[in-house]
N, C-alpha and C positions, 0 to 999 in steps of 0.2 A: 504494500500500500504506500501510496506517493504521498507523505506528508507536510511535503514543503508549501511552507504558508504561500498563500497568495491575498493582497491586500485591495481588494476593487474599490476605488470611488463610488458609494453609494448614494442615489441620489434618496432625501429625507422619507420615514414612513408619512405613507399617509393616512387617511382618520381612520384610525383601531380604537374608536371609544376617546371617554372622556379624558385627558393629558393626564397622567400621575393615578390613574384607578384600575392598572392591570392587575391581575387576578393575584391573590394570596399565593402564598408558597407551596406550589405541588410538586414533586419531584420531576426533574429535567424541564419545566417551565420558568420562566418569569414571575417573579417574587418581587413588589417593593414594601416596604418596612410599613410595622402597622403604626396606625397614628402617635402619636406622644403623646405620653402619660401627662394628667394636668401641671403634675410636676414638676414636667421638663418643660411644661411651655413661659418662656421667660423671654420676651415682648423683641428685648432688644438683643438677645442671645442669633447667631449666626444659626441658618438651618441648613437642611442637609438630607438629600433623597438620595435611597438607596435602588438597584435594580441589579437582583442576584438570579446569576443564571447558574445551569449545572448541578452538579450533585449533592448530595446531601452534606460530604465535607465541605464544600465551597459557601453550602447557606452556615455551618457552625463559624467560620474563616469571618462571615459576612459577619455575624451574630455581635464576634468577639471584638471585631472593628468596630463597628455600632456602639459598643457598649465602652470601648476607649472612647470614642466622639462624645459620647453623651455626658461620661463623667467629667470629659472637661468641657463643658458647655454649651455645647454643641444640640440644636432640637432637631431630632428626627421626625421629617416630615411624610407624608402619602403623596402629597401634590407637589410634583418634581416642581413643578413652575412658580411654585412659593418656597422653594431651597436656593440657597446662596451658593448650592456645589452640587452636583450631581455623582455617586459614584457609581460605577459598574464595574460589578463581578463577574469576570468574564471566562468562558469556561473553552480550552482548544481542545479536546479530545478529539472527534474528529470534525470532518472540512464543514459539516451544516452547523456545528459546533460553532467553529471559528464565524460562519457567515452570519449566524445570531447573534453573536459577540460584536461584533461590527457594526450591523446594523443596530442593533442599540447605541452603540458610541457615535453615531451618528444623528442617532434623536437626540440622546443628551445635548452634543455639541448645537443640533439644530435649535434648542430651548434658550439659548444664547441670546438669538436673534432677539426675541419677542417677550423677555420674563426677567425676572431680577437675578436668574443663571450666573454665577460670574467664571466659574470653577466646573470643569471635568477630570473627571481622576479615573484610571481605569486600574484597576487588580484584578486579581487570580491569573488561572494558569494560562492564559493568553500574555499577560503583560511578565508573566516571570519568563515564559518560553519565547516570545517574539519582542522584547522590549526596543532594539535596534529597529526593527520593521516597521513596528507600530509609531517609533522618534519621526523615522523617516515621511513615514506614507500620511500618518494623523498629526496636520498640526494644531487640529480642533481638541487632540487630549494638551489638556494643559499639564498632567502630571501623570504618569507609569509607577506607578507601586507595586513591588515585587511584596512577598511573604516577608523576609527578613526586614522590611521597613513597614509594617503595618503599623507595630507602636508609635512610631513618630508619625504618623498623618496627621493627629490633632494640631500636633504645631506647625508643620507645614502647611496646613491648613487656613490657621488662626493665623500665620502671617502673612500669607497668600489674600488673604481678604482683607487685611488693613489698607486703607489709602494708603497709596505711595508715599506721600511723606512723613509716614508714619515707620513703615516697615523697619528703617534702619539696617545696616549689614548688606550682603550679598544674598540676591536672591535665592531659595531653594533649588536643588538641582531638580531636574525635568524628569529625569529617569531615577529611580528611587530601586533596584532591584536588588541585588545582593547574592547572595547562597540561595539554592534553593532546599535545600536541607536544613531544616532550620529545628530546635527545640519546640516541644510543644508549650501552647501558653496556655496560662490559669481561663477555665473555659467557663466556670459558675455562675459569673456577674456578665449576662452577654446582656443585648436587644433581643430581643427575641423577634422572630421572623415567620414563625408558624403558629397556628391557633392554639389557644390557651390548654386547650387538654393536652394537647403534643409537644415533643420537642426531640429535637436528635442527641443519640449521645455517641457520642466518635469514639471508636475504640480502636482504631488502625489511621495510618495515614501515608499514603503515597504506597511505592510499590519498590523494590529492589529485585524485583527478576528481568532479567534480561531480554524477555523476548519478542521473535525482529518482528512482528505483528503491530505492538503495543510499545507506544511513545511516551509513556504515564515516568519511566524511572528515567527519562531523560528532564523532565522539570518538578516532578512531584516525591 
């Protein structure tokens, strides 16, 4: 099987429903984050839509970012087009994979135009496996987040959306990717992304068998 990415200019979806009301999280679909608890909703706090595609490890991945964003300040929204960032979880296992991947990063980038969008940020295993690709071909991602830098998004983030003369320092780097072997993180305190009676509990992660089929132990 011929795995080598290929990146098409896609032109924007069009009307699939209301902006920011795709379906809850069903395995190998399209998942964005459930509303914000009263808690987290705080007027003048940065917000922040999620759209997690792929497997079941990718929505805990999504969960546990969620739940670093939230603790530092950050409200998780449903309505992409009232978020100040957009991130997508993007999943490359195989080529309809990757074409789903894409075309989402292409709605995000399109939410730009017309909504107080400032920020797209792309993770999972497309941006840890194609990061150089995706630099190249998408200059609509504003940031590439590999696994090894999930914990710092919040601050890249929160500087990322300061007025310019505020930011001080050197810009954040663009590409963020690192190891893809990385430790597992504390998974308890996530967002959660699936209905209230459910939730996933990962007990394995990635693959270390070799075979020439399956591309999973070459980023995961």
């Amino acid at each position: 099987m011929n795995l080598a990415p290929s990146f098409p200019r896609k032109a924007p979806l069009g009307d699939r429903g209301a902006p920011g009301k795709t379906l809850r999280h069903k395995l190998g679909c399209r998942s964005r984050a459930a509303p914000a608890k009263a808690a987290d909703a705080v007027t003048d706090a940065p917000k922040v839509s999620f759209v997690s595609l792929g497997c079941p490890k990718n929505v805990v991945d999504g969960e546990v970012l969620l739940g670093d964003l939230a603790r530092n300040g950050f409200t998780v929204t449903e309505d992409s087009l009232e978020a100040d960032c957009i991130v997508v979880n993007t999943c490359a296992f195989v080529e309809d994979a990757k074409a789903e991947s894409l075309e989402a990063i292409m709605e995000a980038a399109e939410s730009k135009k017309n909504s107080r969008v400032q920020k797209v940020v792309v993770t999972g295993c497309l941006a840890q496996r194609y990061s150089t690709e995706l630099a190249e071909s998408l200059p609509e991602a504003d940031y590439i987040v590999g696994f090894q830098n999930y914990g710092g998004l919040p601050a890249t983030l929160r500087n990322a959306l300061q007025p310019a003369t505020r930011r001080g320092g050197d810009a954040q780097a663009r590409v963020q990717v690192g190891e893809s072997t990385v430790a597992f993180r504390p998974e308890a305190d996530r967002y959660r992304l699936t209905p209230r009676h459910s939730a996933y509990l990962r007990v394995a992660e990635g693959c270390n068998h070799a075979c020439t089929f399956c591309s999973i132990p070459s980023f995961r």
